[in-house]
Residue, then its C-alpha position, 0 to 999 in steps of 0.5 A: x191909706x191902703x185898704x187891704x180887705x179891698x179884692x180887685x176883680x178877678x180878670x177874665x183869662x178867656x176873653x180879654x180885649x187881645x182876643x175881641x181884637x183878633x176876632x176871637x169869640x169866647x165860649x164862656x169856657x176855659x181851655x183845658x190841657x191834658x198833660x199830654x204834649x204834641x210838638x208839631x215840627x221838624x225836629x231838625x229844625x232850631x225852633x222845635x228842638x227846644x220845646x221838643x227836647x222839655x217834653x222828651x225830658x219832662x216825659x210829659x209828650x211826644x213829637x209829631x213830624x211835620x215835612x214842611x218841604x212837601x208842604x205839610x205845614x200848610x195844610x188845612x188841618x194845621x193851618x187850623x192850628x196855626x193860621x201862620x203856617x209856621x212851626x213849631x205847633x205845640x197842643x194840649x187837649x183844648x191849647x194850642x200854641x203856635x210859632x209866629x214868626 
């Protein structure tokens, strides 16, 4: 028998057990976006193309270029974005997404 006034519980979205195993600690608090992309990439490149071209038409963002030939990918303020130094890097305020393949 299906008990339908029965709630399962609400799963923590912030602090699961994919973050505790990356060593990411949780600040109590959910990231918040802004509605404001930055894509960082080459746009020459086939994996940025596609998220660039949503933002262009969604008009919901911009592009930021990042010259991976001099190396840009790999500097300290976007390795802190993406430990991977990989592209594209795509923020919004609080969230980041990275590429990390």
């Amino acid at each position: 028998h299906f008990d339908s006034s029965a709630q399962a519980p609400e799963p923590c979205r912030h602090n699961g057990q994919g973050f505790a195993a990356m060593g990411v600690a949780c600040s109590g608090q959910q990231p918040s976006g802004t509605g404001k992309v930055v894509i960082y990439g080459m746009s020459v490149s086939g994996n940025v193309m596609p998220p660039m071209l949503f933002i262009l038409d969604n008009k919901c963002g911009s592009m930021e270029e990042m010259n991976i030939m001099t190396g840009e990918h790999k500097s300290p303020e976007k390795l802190a974005l993406n430990p991977f130094g990989a592209m594209p890097i795509m923020k919004d305020g609080d969230i980041v997404l990275a590429e990390s393949n």
